[in-house]
C-alpha positions as CSV (number, residue, x, y, z in Angstrom):
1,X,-15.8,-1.2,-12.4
2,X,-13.5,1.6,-13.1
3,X,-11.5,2.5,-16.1
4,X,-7.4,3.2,-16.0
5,X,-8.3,6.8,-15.9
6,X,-10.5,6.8,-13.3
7,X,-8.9,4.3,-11.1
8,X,-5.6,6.5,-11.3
9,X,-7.7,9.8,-10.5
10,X,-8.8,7.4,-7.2
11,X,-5.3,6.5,-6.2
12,X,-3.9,9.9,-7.1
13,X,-6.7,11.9,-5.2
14,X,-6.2,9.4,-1.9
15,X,-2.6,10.1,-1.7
16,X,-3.2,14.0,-1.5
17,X,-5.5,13.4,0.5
18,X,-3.8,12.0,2.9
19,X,-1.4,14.2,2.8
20,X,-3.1,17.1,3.0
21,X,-4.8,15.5,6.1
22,X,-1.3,15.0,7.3
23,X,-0.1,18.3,7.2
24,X,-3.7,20.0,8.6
25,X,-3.2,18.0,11.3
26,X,-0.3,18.0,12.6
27,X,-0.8,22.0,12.2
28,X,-3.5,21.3,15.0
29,X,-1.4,18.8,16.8
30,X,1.4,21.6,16.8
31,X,-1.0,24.2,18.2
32,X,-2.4,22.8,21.0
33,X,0.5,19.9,22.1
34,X,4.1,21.8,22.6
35,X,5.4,19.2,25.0
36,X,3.9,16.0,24.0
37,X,7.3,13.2,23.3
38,X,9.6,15.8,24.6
39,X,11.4,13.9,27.3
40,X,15.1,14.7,26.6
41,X,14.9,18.3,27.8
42,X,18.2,18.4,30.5
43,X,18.9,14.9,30.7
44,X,22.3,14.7,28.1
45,X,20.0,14.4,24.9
46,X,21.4,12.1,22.7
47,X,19.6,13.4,19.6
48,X,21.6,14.8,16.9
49,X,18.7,17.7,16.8
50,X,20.2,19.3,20.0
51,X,16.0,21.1,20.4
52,X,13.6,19.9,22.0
53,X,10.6,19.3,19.6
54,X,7.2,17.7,19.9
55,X,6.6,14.3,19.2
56,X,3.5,13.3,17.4
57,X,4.3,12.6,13.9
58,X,3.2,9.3,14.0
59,X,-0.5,10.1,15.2
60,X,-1.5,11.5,11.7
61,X,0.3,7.8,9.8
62,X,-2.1,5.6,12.0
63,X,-5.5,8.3,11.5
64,X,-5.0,8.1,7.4
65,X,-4.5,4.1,7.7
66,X,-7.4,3.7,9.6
67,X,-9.3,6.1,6.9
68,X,-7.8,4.0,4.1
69,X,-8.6,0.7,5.8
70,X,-12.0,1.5,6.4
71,X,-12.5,3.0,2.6
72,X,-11.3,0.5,1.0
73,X,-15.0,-1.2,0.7
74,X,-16.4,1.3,0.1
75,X,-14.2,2.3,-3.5
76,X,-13.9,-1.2,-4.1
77,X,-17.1,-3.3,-2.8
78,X,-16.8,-6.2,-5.7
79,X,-13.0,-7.0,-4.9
80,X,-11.4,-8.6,-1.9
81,X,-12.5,-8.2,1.6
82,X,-10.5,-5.4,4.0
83,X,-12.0,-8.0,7.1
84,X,-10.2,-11.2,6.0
85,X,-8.2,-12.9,8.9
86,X,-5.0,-10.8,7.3
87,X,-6.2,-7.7,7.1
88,X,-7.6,-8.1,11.0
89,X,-4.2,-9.2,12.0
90,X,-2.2,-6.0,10.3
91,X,-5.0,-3.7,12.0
92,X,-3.9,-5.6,15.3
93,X,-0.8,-5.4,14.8
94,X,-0.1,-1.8,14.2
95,X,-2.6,-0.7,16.4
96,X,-0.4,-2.3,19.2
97,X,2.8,-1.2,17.9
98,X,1.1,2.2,17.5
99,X,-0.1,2.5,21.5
100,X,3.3,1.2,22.4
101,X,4.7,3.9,20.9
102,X,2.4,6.5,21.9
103,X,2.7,5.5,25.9
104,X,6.6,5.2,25.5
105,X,6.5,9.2,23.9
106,X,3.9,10.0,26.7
107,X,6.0,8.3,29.8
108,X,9.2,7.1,28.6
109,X,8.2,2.8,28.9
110,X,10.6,0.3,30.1
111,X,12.8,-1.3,27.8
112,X,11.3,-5.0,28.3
113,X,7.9,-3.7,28.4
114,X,8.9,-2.5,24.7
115,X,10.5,-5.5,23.7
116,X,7.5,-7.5,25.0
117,X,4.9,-5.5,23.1
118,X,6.9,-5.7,20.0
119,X,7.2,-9.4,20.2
120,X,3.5,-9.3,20.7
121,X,3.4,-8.0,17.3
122,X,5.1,-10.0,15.6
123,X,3.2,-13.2,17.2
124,X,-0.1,-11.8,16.0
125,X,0.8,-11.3,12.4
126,X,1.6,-15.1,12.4
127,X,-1.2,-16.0,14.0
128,X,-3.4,-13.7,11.6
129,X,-1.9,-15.6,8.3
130,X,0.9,-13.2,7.7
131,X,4.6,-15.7,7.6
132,X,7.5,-15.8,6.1
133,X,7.6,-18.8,3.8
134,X,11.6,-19.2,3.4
135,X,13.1,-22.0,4.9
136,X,9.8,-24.7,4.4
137,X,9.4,-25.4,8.7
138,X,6.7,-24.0,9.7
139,X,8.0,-23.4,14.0
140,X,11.4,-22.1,12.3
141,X,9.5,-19.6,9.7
142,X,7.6,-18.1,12.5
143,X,10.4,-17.4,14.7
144,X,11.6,-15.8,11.6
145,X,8.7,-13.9,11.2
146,X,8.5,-12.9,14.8
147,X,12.2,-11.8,14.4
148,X,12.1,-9.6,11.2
149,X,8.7,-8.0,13.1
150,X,10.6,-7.0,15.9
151,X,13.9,-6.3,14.2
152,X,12.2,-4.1,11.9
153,X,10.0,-1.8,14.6
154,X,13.6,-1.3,16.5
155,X,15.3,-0.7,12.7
156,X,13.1,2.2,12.5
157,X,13.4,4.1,15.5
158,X,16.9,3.5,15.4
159,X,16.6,5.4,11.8
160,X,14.6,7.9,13.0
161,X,18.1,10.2,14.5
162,X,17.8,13.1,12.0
163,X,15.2,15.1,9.8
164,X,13.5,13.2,7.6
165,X,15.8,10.1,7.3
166,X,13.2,8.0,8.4
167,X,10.1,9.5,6.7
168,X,12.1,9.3,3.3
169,X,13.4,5.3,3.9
170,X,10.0,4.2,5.1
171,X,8.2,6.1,1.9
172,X,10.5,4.8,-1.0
173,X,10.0,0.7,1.0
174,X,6.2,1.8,0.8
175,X,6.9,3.0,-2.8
176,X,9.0,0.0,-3.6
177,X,6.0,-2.3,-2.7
178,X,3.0,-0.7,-4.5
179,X,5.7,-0.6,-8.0
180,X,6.1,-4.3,-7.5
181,X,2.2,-4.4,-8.2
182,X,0.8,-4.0,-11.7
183,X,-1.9,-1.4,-12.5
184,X,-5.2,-3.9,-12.2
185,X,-2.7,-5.9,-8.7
186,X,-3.3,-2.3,-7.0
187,X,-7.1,-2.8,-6.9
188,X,-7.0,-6.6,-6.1
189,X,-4.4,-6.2,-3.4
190,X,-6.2,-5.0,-0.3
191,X,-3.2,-3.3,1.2
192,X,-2.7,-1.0,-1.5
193,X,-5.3,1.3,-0.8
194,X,-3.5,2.1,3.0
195,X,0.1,1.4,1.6
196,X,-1.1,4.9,-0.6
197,X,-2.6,6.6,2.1
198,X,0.7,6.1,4.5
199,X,2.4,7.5,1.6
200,X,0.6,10.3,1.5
201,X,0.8,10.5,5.0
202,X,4.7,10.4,5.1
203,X,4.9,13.2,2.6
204,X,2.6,15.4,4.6
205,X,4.5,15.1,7.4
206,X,8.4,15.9,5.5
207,X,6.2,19.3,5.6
208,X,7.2,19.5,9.5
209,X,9.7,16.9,9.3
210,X,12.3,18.3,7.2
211,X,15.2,20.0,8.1
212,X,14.9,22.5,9.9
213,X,12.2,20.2,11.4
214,X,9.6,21.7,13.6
215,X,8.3,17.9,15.2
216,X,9.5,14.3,15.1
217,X,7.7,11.2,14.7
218,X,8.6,9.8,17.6
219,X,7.8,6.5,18.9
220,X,4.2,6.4,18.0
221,X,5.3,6.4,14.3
222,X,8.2,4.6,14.3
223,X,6.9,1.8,16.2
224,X,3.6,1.9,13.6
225,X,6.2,2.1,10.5
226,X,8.3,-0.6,12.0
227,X,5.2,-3.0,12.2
228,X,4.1,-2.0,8.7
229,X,7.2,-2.1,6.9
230,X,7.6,-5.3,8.6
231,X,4.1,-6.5,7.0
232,X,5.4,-5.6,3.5
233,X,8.6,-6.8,3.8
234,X,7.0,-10.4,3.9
235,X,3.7,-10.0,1.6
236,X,5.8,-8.3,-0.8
237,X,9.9,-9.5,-0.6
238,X,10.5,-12.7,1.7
239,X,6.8,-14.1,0.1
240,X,7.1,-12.5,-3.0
241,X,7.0,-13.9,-6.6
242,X,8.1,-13.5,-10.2
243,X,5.7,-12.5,-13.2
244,X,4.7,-16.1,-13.7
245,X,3.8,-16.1,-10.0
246,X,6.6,-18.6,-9.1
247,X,8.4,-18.4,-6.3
248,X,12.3,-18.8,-5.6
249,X,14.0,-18.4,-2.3
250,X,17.3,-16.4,-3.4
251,X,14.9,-13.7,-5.5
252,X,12.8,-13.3,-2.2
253,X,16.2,-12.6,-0.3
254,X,18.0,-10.7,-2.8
255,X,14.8,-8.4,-2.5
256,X,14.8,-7.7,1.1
257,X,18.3,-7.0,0.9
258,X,18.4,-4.3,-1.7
259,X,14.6,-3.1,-0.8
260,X,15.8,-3.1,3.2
261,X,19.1,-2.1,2.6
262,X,19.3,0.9,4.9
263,X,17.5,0.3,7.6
264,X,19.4,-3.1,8.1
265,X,22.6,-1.6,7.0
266,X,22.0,1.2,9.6
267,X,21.0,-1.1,12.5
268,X,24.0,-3.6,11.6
269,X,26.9,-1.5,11.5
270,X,25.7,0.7,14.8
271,X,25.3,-2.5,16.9
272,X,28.7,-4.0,15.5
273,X,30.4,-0.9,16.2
274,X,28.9,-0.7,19.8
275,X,29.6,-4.1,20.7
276,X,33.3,-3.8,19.4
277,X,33.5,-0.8,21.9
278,X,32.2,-2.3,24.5
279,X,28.6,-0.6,24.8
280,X,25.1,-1.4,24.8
281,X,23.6,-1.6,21.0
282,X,20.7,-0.2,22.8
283,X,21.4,2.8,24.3
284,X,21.5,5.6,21.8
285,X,24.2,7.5,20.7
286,X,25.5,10.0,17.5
287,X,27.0,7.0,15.9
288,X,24.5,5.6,13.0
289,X,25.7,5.9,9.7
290,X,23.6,9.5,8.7
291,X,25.8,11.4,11.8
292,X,28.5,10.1,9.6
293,X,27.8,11.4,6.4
294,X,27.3,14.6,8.2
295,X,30.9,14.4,10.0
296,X,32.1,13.6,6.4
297,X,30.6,17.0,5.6
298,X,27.4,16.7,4.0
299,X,24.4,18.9,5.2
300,X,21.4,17.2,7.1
301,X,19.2,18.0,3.9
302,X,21.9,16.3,2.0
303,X,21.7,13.0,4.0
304,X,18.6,12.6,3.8
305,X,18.8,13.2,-0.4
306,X,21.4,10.4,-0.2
307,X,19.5,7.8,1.4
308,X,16.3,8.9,-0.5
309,X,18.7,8.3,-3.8
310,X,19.5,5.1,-2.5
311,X,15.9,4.1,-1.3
312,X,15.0,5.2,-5.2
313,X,17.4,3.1,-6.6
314,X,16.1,-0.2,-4.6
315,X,12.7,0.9,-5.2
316,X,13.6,0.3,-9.4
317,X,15.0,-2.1,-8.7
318,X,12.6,-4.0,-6.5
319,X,9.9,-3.5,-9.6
320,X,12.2,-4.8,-11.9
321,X,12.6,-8.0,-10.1
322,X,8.8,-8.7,-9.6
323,X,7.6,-7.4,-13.2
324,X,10.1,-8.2,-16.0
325,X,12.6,-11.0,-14.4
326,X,10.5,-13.8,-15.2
327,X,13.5,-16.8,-13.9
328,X,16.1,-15.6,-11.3
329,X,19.2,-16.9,-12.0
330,X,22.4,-16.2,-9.9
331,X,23.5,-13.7,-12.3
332,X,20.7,-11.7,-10.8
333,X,21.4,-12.5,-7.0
334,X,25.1,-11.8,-7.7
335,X,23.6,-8.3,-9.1
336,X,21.5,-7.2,-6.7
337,X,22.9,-8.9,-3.5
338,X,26.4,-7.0,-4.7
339,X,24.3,-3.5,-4.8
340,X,22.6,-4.0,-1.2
341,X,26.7,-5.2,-0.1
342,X,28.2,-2.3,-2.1
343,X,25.8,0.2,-0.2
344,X,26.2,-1.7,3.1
345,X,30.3,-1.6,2.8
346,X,30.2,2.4,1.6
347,X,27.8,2.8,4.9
348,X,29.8,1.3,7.3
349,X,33.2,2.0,5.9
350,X,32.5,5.8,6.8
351,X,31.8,4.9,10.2
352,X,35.7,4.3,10.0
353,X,36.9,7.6,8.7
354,X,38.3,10.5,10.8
355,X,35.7,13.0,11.8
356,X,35.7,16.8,10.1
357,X,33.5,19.4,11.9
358,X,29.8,18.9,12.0
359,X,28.5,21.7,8.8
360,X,26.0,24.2,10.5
């Protein structure tokens, strides 16, 4: 239907698209909506951003998805169908995760009611089709799936404690999925197309985003991000496959662990650290492991260039595993599960260190 050339020029254009959309609207957003997610204001903020700042990021992600969902037919009409049970089920699912979000920045939700609607969306993406296929029982991999869903939505918003550290991990684990796919894979794969456009989304919004950021994304786009990240995470690393399409259970872990690293690594050491001192893993605090590369004297642009270097890094290395490894063998596990462990330890082992003085 289309040559190389043009099919490129398709891709290419959606993504600036997007993010032109992205930063146009949140311009409007910003304009008109001061106070919207700002619920901190004189109540012992536990932000590291000691401002108050809007909320809203998130709204301009779900808009270009929802664009991208619903163009996908129409730039593509002879390949796969965007209304297949899947497809429905991701649509759903993020929708949920998205409205949770946005009533949780709009009137601060119960915790439980949270949990519950997160749960919720990790029950409809098995229901839908979407699984993890890793252990071979079917009740067993959807409590799996239902765990990693609701794990990843609460990785997120755990991430998302300074400028751009979140908008930079979720891109390069969007960017690690779509290099996994070959050139003609990105037309025949239905999620491409909205994978892009979130892309182009996130790098509209590092416009506001980073530091000095003038808005977050709050809960409306962590909670979104969370569900889609959670999506690719099992289409792409705990289901994914090798070149010749087969499929081996320590390739599809050693790829969530060195594509995931840093949101899991994150999550991990704050909740050990928390529970070793006593305290609630989920009540917030100054204690992930981006406060501490900033108390170990790096700049808040700097930490989020680190974990963008790292995200990189597994994004290469992601690609490399689904398009040239044709049989995993445990020279390759040892390899990458010792990069994803290596970045892990070097996390968590600054979380140990003495404190300096937080750089201005």
């Amino acid at each position: 239907m289309y040559s190389t050339t043009q099919l490129a020029l398709i891709l290419a254009g959606l993504f600036f698209l997007a993010l032109v959309f992205t930063v146009i609207i949140n311009s409007v957003f910003m304009r008109f909506f001061h106070t919207f997610g700002i619920r901190e204001e004189g109540l012992g903020n536990v932000r590291w951003n000691v401002n108050a700042k809007p909320a809203f990021g998130g709204i301009g992600f779900f808009i270009v998805f929802l664009f991208a969902f619903a163009a996908y037919g129409g730039l593509f009409p002879k390949h796969s169908d965007p209304f297949q049970p899947i497809m429905l089920g991701l649509l759903a699912a993020t929708g949920l995760g998205f409205l949770m979000g946005l009533a949780d920045d709009a009137y601060d939700t119960r915790p439980v009611l949270k949990f519950l609607a997160q749960t919720a969306c990790g029950v409809i993406l098995v229901i839908s089709g979407t699984r993890i296929e890793l252990l071979g029982i079917p009740g067993w991999d959807m409590v799996l799936t239902v765990l990693w869903t609701v794990g990843m939505m609460n990785a997120i918003n755990m991430l998302d404690n300074m400028d751009a550290v979140a908008t930079v991990v979720s891109f390069m684990i969007l960017a690690s999925a779509l290099a996994m796919l070959s050139t003609a894979a990105l037309v025949l794969d239905v999620t491409s197309v909205p994978l892009i456009a979130v892309c182009g989304g996130l790098a509209g919004f590092l416009f506001y985003n980073w530091h000095p950021s003038r808005m977050f994304m709050g809960d409306t786009g962590s909670q979104f991000l969370g569900v889609l990240l959670a999506f690719v995470g099992i289409r792409y690393c705990w289901n994914g496959s090798g070149p010749d399409g087969t499929t081996e259970p320590w390739r599809q872990i050693s790829l969530v662990a060195v594509v995931f690293i840093l949101p899991l690594a994150d999550t991990t050491t704050v909740t050990i650290n928390r529970l070793l001192k006593g305290r609630s893993p989920f009540v917030g605090g100054k204690d992930h492991t981006t406060h501490h590369l900033s108390y170990a004297g790096l700049s808040e642009p700097q930490v989020a260039m680190v974990f963008g270097s790292i995200g990189l890094a597994s994004c290469i290395l992601g690609a490399v595993a689904e398009r040239t490894i044709d049989v995993w063998t445990p020279l390759h596990t040892g390899l990458y599960l010792g990069f994803a462990a290596a970045v892990a330890v070097f996390l968590f082992s600054l979380t140990k260190r003495r404190r300096i003085a937080r750089p201005l």
